[in-house]
N, C-alpha and C positions, 0 to 999 in steps of 0.2 A: 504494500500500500504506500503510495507519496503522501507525504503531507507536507507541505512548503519546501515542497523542494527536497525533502529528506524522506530516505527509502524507511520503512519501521516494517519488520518483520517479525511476525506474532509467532508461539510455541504453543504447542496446549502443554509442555512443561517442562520445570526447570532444567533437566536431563537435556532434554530438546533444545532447548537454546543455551547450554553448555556446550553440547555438542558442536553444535553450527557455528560458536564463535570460540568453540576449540579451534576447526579447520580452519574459520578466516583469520585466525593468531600461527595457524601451520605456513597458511598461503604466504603470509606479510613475514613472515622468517624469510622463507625460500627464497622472497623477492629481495629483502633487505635483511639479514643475517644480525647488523650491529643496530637492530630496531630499538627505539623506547620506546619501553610499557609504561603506562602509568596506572596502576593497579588501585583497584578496592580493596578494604580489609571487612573482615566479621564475616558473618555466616553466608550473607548470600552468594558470594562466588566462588564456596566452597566446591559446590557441583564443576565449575568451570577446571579450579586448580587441578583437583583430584583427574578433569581427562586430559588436561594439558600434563601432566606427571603420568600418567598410561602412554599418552603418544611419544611419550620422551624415552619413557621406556621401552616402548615396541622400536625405537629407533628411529619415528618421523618427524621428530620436534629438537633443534641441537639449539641450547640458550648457550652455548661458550661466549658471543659476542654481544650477546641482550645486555641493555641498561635496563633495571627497571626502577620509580620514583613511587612512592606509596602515596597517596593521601592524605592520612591523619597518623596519629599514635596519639597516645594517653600522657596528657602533662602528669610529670611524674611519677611515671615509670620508666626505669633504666631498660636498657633494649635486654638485657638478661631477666627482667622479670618474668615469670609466666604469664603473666596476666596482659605482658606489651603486644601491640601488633608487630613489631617486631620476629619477636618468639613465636608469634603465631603466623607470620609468615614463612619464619624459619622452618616450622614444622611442617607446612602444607604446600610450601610451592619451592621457596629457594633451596632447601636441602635435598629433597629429592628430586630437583632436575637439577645440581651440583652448580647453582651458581652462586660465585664466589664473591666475599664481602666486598671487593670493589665495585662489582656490578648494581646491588639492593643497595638501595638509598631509601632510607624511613625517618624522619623528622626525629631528634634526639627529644625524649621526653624526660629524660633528667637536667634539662637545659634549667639552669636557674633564669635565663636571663629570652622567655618565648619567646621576643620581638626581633631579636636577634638573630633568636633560630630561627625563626622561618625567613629573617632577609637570605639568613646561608643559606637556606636549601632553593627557595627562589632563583638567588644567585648562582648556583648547579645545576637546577633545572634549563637557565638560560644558556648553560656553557654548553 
């Protein structure tokens, strides 16, 4: 369906459209290998991680060259806490497709000083 000009394609469920933008996250590798992702954290694109970590394993998904930029994290939690998206991305996406701490970039939530951190990470995002 269009709607102003933007394509929106419906799922009757979350598997469904995990899947579909598993392979358009497969297709935009092949084309562009040193792609940025800018990732969601928490439950909903758990479905996503978990087939993008299947394809990585069957061997049709290679992140060696992937950036990815998170969106949020928790003021006040260190990236080692359990409770951080950090840890919870560690455990669902970057650990099991082996990609390495220079590549995940997550908003430091032990930043004493927020305004700061987010110029930094702004400031990475632009680089």
């Amino acid at each position: 369906m269009q709607v102003n000009g933007l394509t929106i394609r419906r799922y009757k469920t979350a598997g469904a459209a995990a899947r579909a933008l598993a392979q358009d996250v497969v297709r935009a590798l092949a084309a562009k290998p040193e792609l940025v992702l800018g990732l969601p954290t928490g439950h909903t694109p758990l479905p996503l991680y978990r087939r993008l970590v299947a394809l990585h394993g069957a061997g049709q998904a290679d992140f060696t060259r992937v950036t990815t930029f998170n969106l949020d994290e928790f003021v006040g939690l260190p990236a080692a806490h359990p409770g951080s998206y950090h840890a919870f991305m560690q455990e669902h996406l970057f650990g099991p497709v082996g990609l390495a701490p220079r590549q995940a970039h997550v908003l430091d939530g032990a930043s004493t000083d927020t305004d700061a951190e987010c110029r930094r990470y702004e400031a990475r995002i632009a680089r």
